[in-house]
C-alpha positions as CSV (number, residue, x, y, z in Angstrom):
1,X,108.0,110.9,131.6
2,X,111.8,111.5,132.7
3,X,112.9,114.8,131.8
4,X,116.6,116.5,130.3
5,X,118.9,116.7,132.2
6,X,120.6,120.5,132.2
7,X,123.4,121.3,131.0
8,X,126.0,124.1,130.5
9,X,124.4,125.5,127.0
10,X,128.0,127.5,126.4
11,X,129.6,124.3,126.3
12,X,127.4,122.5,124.2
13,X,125.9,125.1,121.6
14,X,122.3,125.5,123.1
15,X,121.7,121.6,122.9
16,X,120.4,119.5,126.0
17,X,121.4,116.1,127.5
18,X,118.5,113.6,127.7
19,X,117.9,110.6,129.6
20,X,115.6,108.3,126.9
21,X,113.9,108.6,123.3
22,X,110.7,109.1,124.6
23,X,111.8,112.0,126.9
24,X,113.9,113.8,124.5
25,X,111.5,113.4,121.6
26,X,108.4,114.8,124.3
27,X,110.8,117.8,125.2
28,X,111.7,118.6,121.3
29,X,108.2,118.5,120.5
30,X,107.1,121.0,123.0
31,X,109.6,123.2,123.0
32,X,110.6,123.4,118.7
33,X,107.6,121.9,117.1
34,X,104.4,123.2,118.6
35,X,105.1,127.1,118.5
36,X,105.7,126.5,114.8
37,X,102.6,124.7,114.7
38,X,100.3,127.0,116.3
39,X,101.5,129.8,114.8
40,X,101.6,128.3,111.5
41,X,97.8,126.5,112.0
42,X,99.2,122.8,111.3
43,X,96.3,121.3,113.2
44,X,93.7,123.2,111.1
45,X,95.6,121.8,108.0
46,X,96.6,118.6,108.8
47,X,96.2,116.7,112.6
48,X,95.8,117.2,116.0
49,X,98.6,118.0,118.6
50,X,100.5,115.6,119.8
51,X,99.8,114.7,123.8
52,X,101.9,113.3,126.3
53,X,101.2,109.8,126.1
54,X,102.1,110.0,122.6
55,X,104.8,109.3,123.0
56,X,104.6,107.0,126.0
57,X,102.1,104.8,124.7
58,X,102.5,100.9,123.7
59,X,103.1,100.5,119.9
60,X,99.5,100.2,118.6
61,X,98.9,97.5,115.3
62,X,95.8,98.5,113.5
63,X,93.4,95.9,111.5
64,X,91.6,96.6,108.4
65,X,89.9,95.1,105.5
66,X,86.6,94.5,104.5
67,X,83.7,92.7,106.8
68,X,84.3,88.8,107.2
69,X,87.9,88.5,106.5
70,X,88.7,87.3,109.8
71,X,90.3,91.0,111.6
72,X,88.9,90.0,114.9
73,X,89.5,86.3,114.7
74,X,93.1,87.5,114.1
75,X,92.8,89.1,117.0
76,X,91.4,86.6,119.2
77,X,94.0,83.9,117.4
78,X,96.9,86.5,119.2
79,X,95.0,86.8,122.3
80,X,94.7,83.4,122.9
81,X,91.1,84.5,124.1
82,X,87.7,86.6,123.1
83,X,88.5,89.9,124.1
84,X,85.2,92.1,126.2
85,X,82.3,92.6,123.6
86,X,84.2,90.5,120.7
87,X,81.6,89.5,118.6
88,X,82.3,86.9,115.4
89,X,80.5,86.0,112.5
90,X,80.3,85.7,108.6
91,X,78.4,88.9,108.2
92,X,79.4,92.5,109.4
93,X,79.8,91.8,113.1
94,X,82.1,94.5,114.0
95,X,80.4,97.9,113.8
96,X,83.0,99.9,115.8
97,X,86.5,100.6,116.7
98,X,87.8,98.6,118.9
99,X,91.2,99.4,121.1
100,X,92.2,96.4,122.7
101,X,94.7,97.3,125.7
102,X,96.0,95.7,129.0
103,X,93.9,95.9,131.5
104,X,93.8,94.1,135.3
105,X,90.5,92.6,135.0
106,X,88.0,92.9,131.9
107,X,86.5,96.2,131.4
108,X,84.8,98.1,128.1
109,X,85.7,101.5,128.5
110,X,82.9,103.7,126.0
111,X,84.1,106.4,123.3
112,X,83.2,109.3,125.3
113,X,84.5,108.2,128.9
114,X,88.0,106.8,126.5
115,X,88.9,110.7,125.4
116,X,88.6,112.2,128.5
117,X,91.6,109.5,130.1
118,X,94.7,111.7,129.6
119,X,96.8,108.5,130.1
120,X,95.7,107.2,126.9
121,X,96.4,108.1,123.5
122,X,93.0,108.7,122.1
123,X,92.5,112.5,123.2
124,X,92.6,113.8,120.2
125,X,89.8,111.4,118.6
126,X,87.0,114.0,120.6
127,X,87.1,116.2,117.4
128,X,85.6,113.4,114.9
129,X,82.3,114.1,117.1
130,X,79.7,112.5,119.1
131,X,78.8,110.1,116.4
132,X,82.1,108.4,116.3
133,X,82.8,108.7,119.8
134,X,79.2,105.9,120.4
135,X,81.4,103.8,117.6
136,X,84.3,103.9,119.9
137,X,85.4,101.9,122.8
138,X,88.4,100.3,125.0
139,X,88.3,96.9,126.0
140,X,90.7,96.3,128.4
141,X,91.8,92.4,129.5
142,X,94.7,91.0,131.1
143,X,96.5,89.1,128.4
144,X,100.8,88.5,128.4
145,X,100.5,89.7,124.6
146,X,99.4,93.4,125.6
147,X,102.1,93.8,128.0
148,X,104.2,95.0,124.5
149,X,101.1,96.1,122.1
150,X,97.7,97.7,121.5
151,X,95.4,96.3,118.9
152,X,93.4,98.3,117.0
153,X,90.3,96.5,115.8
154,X,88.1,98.0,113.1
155,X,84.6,97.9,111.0
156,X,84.6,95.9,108.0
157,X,85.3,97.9,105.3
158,X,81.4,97.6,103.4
159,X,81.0,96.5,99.6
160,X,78.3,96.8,96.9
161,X,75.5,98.6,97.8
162,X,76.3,98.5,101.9
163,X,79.0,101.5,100.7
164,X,76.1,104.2,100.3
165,X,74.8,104.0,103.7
166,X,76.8,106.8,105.2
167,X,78.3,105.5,108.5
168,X,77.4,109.2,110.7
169,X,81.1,110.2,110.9
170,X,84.4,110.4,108.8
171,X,85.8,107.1,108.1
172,X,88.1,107.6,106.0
173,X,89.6,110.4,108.6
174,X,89.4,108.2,111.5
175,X,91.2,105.5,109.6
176,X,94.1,108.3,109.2
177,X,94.3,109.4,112.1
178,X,95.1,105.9,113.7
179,X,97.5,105.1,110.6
180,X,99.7,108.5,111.6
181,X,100.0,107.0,115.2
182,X,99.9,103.2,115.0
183,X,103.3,101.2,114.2
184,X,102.0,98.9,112.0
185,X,98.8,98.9,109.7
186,X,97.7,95.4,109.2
187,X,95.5,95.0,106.0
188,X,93.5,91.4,105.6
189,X,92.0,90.0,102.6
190,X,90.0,86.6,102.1
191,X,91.3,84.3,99.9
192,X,87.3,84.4,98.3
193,X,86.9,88.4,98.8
194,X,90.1,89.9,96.3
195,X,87.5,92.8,94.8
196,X,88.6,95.8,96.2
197,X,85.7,98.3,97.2
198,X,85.1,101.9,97.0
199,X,85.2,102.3,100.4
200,X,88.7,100.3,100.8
201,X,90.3,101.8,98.1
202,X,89.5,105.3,100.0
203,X,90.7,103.5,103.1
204,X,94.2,102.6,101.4
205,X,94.4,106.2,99.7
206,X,93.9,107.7,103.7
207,X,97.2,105.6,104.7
208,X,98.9,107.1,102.2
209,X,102.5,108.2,103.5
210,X,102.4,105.2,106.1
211,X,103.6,102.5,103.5
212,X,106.3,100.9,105.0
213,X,103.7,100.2,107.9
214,X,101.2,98.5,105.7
215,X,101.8,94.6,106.4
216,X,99.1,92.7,103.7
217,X,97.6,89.1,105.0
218,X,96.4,86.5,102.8
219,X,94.1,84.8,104.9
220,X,92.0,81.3,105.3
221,X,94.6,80.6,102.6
222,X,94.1,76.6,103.4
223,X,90.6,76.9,102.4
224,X,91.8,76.8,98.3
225,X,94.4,73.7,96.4
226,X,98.3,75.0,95.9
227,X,96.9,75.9,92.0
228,X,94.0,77.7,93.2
229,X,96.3,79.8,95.9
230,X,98.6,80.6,92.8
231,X,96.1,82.3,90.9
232,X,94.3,84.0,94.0
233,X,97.9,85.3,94.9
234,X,98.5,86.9,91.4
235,X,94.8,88.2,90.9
236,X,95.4,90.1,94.7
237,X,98.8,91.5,93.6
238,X,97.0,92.6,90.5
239,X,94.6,94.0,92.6
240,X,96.9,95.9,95.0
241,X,99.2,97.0,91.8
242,X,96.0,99.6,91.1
243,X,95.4,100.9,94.3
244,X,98.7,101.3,95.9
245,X,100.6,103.4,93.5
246,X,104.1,102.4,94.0
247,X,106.8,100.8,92.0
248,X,108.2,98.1,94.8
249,X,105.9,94.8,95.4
250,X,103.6,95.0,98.7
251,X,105.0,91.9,101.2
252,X,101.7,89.5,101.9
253,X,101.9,87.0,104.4
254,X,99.7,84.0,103.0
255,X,98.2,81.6,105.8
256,X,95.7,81.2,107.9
257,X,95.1,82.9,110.8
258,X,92.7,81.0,113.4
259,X,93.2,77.8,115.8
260,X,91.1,75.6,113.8
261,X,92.5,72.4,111.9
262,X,93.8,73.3,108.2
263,X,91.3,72.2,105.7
264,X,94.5,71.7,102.9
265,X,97.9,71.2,104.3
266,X,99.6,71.1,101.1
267,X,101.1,74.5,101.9
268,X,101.8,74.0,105.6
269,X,105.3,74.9,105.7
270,X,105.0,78.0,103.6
271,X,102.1,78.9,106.2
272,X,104.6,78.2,109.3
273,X,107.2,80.5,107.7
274,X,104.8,83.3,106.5
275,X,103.1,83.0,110.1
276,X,106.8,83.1,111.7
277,X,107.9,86.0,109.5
278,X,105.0,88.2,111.0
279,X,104.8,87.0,114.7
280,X,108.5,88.0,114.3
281,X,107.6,91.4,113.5
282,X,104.9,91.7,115.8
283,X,106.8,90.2,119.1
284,X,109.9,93.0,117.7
285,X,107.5,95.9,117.8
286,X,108.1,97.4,121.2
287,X,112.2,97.2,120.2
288,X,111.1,99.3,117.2
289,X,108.6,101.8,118.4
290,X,111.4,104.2,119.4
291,X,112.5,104.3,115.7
292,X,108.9,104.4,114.7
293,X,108.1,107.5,117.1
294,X,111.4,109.0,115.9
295,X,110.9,108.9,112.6
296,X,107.4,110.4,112.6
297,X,108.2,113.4,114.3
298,X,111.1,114.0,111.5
299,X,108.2,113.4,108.8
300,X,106.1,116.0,111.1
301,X,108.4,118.3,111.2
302,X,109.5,118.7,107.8
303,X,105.8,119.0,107.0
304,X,105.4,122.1,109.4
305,X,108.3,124.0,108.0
306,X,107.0,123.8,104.7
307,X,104.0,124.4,105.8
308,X,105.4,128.0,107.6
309,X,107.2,128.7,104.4
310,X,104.1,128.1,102.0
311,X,101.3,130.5,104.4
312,X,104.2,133.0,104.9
313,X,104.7,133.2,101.0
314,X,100.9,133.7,100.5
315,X,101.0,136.5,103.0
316,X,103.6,138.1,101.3
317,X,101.9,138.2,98.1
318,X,98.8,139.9,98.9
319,X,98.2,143.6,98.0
320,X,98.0,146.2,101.0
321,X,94.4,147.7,100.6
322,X,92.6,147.0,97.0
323,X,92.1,143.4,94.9
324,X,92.6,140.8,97.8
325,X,90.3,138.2,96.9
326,X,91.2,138.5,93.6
327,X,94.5,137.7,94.4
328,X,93.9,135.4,96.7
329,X,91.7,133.2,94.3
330,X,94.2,133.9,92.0
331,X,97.3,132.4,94.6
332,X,95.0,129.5,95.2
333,X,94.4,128.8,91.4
334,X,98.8,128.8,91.0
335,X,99.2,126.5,94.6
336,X,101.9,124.3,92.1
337,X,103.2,127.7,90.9
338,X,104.1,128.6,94.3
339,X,105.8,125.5,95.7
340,X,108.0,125.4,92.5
341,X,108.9,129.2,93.8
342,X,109.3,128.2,97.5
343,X,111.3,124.9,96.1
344,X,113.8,126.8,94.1
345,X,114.0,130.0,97.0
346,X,114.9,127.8,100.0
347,X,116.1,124.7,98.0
348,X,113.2,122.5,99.8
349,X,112.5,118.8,98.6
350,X,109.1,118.7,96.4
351,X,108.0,115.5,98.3
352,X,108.1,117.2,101.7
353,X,105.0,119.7,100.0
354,X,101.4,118.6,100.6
355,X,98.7,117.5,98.4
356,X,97.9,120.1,96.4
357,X,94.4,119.6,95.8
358,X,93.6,119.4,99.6
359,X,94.8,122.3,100.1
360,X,93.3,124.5,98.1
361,X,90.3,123.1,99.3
362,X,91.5,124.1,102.7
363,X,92.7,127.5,101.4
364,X,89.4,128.7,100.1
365,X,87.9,129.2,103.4
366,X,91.2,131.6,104.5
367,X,92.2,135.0,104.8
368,X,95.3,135.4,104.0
369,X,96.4,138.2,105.6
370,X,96.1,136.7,108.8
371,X,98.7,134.8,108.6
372,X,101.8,135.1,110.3
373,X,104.9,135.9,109.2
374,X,108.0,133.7,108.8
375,X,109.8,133.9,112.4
376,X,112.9,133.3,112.0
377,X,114.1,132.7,115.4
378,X,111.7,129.8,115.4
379,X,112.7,128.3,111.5
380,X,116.4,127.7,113.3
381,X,115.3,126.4,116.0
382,X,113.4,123.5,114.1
383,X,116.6,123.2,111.9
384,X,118.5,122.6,115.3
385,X,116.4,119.5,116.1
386,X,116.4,118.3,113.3
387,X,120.4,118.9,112.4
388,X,122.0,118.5,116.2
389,X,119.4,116.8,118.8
390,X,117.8,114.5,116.2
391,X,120.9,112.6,115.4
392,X,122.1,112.7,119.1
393,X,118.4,110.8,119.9
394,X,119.3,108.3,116.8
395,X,122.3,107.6,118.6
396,X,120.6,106.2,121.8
397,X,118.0,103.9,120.0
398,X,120.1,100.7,119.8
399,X,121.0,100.5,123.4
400,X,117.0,101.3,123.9
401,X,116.0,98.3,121.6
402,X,118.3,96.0,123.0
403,X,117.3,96.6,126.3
404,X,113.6,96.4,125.5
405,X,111.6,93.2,126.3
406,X,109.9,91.9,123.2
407,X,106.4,91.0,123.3
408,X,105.2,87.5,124.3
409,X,103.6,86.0,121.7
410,X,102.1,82.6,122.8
411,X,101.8,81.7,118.9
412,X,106.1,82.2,118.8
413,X,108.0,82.5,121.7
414,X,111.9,82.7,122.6
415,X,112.4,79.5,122.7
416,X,112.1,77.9,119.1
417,X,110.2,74.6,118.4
418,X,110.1,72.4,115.3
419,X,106.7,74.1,114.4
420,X,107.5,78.3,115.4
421,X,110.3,80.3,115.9
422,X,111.2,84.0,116.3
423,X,113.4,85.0,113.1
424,X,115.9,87.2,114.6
425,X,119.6,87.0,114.4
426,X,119.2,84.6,111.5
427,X,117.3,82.3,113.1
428,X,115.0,80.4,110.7
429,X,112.5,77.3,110.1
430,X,115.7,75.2,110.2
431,X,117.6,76.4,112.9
432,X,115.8,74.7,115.5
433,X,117.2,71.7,114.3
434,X,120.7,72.8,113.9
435,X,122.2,72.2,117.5
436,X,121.3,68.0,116.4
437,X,123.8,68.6,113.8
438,X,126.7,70.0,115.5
439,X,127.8,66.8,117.3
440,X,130.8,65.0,115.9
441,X,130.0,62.3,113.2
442,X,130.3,58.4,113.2
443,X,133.2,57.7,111.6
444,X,132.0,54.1,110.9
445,X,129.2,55.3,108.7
446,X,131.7,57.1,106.3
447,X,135.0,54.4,106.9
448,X,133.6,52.5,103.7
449,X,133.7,55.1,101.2
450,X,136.8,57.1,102.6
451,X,138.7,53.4,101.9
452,X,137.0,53.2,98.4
453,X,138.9,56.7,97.5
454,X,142.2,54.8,97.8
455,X,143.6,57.1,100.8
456,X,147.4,57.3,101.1
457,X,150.3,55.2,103.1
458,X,149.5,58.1,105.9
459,X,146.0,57.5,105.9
460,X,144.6,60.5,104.0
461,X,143.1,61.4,100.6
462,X,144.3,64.4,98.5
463,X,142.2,67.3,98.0
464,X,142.0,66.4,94.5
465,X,140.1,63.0,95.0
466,X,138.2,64.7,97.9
467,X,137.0,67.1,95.3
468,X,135.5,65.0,93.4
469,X,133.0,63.3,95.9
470,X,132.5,66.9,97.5
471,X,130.8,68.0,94.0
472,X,128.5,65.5,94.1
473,X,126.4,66.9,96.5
474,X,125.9,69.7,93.1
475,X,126.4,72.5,96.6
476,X,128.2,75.8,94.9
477,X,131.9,75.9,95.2
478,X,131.7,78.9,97.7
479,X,129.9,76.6,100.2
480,X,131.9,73.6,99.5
481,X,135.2,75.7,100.1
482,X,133.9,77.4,103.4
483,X,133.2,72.9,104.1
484,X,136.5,72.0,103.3
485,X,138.2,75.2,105.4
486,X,136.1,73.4,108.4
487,X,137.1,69.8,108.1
488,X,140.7,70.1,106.9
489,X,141.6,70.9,110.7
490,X,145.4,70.3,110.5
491,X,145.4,72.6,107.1
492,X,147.8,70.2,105.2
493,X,145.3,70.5,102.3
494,X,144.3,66.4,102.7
495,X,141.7,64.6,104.6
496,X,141.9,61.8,106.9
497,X,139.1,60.1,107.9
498,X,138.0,61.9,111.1
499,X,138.7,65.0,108.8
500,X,136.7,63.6,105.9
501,X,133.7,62.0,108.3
502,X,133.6,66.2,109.5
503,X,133.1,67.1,105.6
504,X,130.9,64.9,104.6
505,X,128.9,65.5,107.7
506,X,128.6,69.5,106.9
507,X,127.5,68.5,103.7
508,X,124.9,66.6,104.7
509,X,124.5,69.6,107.1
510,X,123.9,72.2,104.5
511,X,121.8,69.9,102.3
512,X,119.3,69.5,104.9
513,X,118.7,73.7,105.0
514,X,121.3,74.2,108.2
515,X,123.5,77.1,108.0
516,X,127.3,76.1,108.6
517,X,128.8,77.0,111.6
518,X,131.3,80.1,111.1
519,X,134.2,77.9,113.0
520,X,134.6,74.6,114.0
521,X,132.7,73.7,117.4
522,X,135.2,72.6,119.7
523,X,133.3,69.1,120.4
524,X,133.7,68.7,117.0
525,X,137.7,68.7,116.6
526,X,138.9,65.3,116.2
């Protein structure tokens, strides 16, 4: 990991100069984040510390939803290939988790061998216990796709009467603790399985405050008629609307996911663009993860300074010798009484405060009075990261992103195809046909109807009859002026043929989906 580079802290107010994201967000952590966090018992509250790699990891997608929806066939669909151990079928095939990383040759790596490999970022996972550890392993395979990403595959999330065979280890916890880390949470349903368990709704409440990761798949979506996929569509919003308690619409990408023939292809291009639109996101993932990694820490960070403020206000408030578990209890009872306190004293956000339910459950097992007191030297230090260095690492991310190398996706790649291409830079479905269009038109297959408009002794039509045939083709006036600003080369405000051939031919252009080029291509200009 590179390290800051030092610098003359009298000239530049106690900051440092840093050499990458990665680095500087490594360096921040140790240096302003974990004192608070030990001091102030964040991991006994909340989640592990943070190691080393982090931060230097790939960006990891996980994959959930209940058993049989097709998570692993997703996977294999990416991979091109059955990753070590990969086992399919229609019932619960899957029965652990599954990190699927780059490898030189193919290797399973088990649970317990996996947390003891500092290079990796699954340390941490050695507190969920033996009995998650024997439902944990690493395949490793050499695949172009996991040069950029790690997949996370995952147990089917059980149904009916399968939900009250306890699994031997926290779930629900292990599901969270991936969903703090990973950059994007990828939830599958089955166009025949919209009910939404027990089990899964606890799993979507545990990824709570990882929305904007959440990425929803309708999948085997050919396997129902356009009608039928209309109604499955609204019944799984329907669904979702109860479970994931927030006022904007989740995105769902509705196709299906495999290499097999599409059983209806009534749908297929709203299956190419749905597919495009998440292979996009997934090939952009390593240009992101900076962002990603940035912005987690922030989220961290505020947490731990509220954190500090709430067990240093519960320390204050507890009697010197007589009545402290009274008070206590009583502190516990009031936990909204005192963030509303600590809200209004040091004019904190209410949504940076946790749960709190959780923890007064967490609460009840503490003695107050050993906990420390506020430091204050350490408070500022925090609010320097997050007011000076912060912004200074923001300001480094687009050069980062630019210069990272996407991830190659053989489903989409850079170079677009009339059946995929990678929607960046307003690239789209159509694009890949645009370059056919930007030639110069036959002037022979528009001579006819230029002479029908009765052009003028110079050979040109006014704008006024050119009008007319322009609004034929019903476009709105803002496209058909930025048209006529294109053809009308010589800008006399009239249209010779050439000039006319070059309007009509944008038209025709713009009808067929193609975005209009912002000037006129010079092997265009008559």
């Amino acid at each position: 990991m590179l390290k800051w580079l030092s610098g003359d802290t009298k000239r530049v107010g106690g900051t440092k100069a840093f050499v990458d994201v990665a680095g500087g967000l490594q360096e921040l952590y140790r240096e302003r984040l974990l004192p608070l966090e030990k001091e102030h018992l964040f991991h006994h509250f909340f989640s592990p510390e943070l190691t080393d790699a982090d931060f230097s990891a790939r960006p990891m997608v996980l994959l959930t939803g209940q058993y049989s929806t097709g998570k692993s066939t997703f996977i294999r669909h990416l991979l091109g290939r059955d990753y070590p151990g990969l086992r399919i079928g229609p019932e619960p095939t899957t029965d652990k988790f599954v990190a699927v990383v780059k490898g030189e040759q193919d290797q399973i790596i088990p649970g317990n061998a996996l947390v003891v490999d500092k290079s990796m970022p699954f340390t941490q996972l050695s507190h969920f216990g033996n009995n998650f550890l024997t439902r944990f392993e690493c395949a490793k395979l050499d695949c172009p796709v996991l040069d950029g990403i790690t997949l996370i595959d995952s147990p089917g999330v059980l149904a009916g009467e399968k939900q009250r065979i306890k699994r031997g280890y926290e779930f629900e916890e292990v599901i969270r603790w991936f969903a703090d880390r990973v950059d994007m949470i990828v939830m599958l349903f089955d166009v025949s399985k919209l009910d939404i368990s027990d089990e899964f709704r606890r799993v979507i409440m545990a990824v709570r405050g990882n929305d904007q990761k959440i990425h929803i798949i309708l999948n085997k979506a050919d396997q129902v008629t356009t009608p039928q996929l209309m109604r499955v569509y609204g019944a799984l919003m329907w669904a979702l609307g109860k479970v994931i308690d927030t006022p904007e619409v989740s995105r769902v990408y509705i196709g299906s996911f495999w290499d097999e023939p599409l059983y209806n292809d009534e749908q297929r291009r709203l299956f190419e663009s749905e597919e495009n639109d998440l292979y996009t996101n997934l090939a952009q993932l390593p240009r992101t993860a900076a962002v990603r990694k940035l912005n987690d820490l922030i989220k961290r960070a505020r947490l731990v300074k509220v954190l500090a403020y709430i067990l240093s206000y519960l320390k204050t408030k507890m009697p010197a010798f007589m009545g402290k578990t009274k008070e206590q209890q009583k502190l516990i009872a009031n936990l909204e009484g005192v963030y509303q306190d600590i809200i209004k004293e040091k004019n904190l956000a209410s949504g940076d405060f946790p749960d709190p339910a959780k923890m007064k459950g967490k609460l009840e097992k503490m003695d107050f009075t050993k906990f420390a007191k506020l430091d204050k030297k350490k408070t500022d230090a925090l609010e320097t990261m997050l007011q000076s260095d912060v912004p200074r690492l923001l300001q480094m991310i687009p050069e980062e992103a630019a210069a990272a190398e996407e991830t190659d996706m053989m489903q989409i790649g850079s170079q677009a195809s009339p059946f995929a291409v990678m929607k960046v830079g307003g690239a789209n479905e159509n694009t890949v046909y645009q370059n056919s269009w930007l030639v110069p038109p036959n002037l022979g297959d528009f001579a006819d109807e230029f002479s029908a408009l009765g052009p003028n002794t110079h050979g040109k039509i006014s704008g006024q009859q050119a009008k007319s045939k322009l609004m034929q083709s019903k476009l709105p006036s803002t496209v058909l002026h930025k048209i006529w600003t294109l053809a009308d080369v010589d800008k006399d405000g009239a249209l010779s043929l050439a000039e006319y051939a070059l309007a009509m031919h944008f038209v025709k252009m713009r009808l067929d989906g193609q975005d209009l080029p912002a000037t006129l291509p010079e092997n265009m200009i008559p």
